[in-house]
N, C-alpha and C positions, 0 to 999 in steps of 0.2 A: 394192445397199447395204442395201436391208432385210434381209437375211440378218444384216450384221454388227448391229446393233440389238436385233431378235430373229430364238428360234432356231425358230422357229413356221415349218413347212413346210407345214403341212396345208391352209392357205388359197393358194398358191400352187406350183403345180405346176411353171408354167412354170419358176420358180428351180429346183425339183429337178432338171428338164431340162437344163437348162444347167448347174448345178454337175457331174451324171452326167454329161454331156459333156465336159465339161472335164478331168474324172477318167479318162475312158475315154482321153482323147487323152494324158494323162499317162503311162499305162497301157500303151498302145502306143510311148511315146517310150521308156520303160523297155527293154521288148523293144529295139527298134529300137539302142537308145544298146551295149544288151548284144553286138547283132549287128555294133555298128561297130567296138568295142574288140575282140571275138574277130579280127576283119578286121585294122586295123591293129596291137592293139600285142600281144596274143594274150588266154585266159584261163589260161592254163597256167604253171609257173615257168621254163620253158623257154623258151618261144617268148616272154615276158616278156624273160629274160636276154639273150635273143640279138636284139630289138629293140632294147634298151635301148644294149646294150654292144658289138653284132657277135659275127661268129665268124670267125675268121681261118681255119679248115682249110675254113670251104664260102664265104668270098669274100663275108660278108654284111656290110655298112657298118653303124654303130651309127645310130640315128635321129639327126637333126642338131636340136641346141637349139632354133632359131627354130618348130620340126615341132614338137619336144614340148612348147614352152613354149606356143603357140596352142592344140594341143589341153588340156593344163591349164587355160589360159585359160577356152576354151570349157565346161570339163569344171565350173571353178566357176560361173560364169554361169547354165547351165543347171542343173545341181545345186539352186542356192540358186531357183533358181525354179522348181523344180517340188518340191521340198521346202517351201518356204514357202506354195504354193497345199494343199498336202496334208495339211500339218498344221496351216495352220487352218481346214481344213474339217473336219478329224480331230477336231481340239478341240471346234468348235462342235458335233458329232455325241455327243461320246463324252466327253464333260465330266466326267458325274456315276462315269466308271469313274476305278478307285487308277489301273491301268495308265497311263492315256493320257499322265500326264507323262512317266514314264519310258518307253515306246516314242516318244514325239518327240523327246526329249533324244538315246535312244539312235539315232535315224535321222538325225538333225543331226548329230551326231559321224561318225558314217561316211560318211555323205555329203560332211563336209567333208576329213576323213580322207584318201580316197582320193587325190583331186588330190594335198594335201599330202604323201602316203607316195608318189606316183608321180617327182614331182620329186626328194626326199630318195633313191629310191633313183638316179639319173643321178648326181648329187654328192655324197651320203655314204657311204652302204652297199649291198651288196645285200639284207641281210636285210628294207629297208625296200620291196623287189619284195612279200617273203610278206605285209608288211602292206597294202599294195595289194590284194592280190587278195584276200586275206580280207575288206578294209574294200568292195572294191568290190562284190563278190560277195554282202555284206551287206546294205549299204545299197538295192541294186537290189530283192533277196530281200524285205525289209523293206517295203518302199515299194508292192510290189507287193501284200503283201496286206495292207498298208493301204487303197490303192489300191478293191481289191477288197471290204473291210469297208466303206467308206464305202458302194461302188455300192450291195452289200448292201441296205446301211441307208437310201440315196435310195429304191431301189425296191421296197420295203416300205410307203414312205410311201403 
């Protein structure tokens, strides 16, 4: 909690530790979350479409709502908690830079984006697949070398 108070690192290492850690395990969940959507729903516009919707010539069933709606579920959940540990440590690191509101704003948006353009494309459009993957592809992209700028900046201290 001293963190949130002040942003004085240099008397306490141990916080560095642990906030670095915390970040490292974000870090790897990025990877990891990257590794499970290739798995299940693909990263491709293909292997997206034919999750989403089936294909009738090679006998592939569309994913069933109660499947995608849990992983959506899960996809905000997690999203908003590891976006929210990251940008405000991001913040409290990186205050005095123009950048940093507008890379957390724009890492909020894509991160929440994604879930939402993943549902909309099952019941509105397909085009709302391309903004899925862009958005997901983003935000992961983003986060990571946020991610990475804060470790940076931990262990320099």
């Amino acid at each position: 909690m001293k963190f949130l108070v002040t942003k004085d690192l240099a008397h306490s290492t141990l916080l560095s530790y642990l906030m670095g850690s915390v970040v490292f395990a974000i870090l790897m969940y990025l990877g990891f979350d990257m590794v499970l959507h290739a798995y299940v729903i693909g990263l491709d516009l293909h292997s997206v479409s034919v999750t989403l919707f089936g294909d009738v010539e090679n006998f592939v069933e569309p994913i069933l709502i109660d499947s995608l709606l849990l992983q959506v579920h899960i996809d905000l959940f997690m999203t908003l908690f590891a976006l929210l540990i990251l940008s405000s440590i991001f913040i409290r690191l990186y205050s005095d830079k123009v950048m940093t509101k507008w890379i957390v704003h724009f890492l909020l948006s894509m991160g929440i984006l994604a879930p939402v353009a993943l549902i909309l494309a099952y019941f509105v459009s397909t085009l709302f697949s391309v903004i899925w993957l862009i958005s997901f592809v983003l935000w992961h992209l983003l986060a990571s070398i946020v991610a990475i700028m804060i470790l940076k900046k931990l262990l320099a201290k």
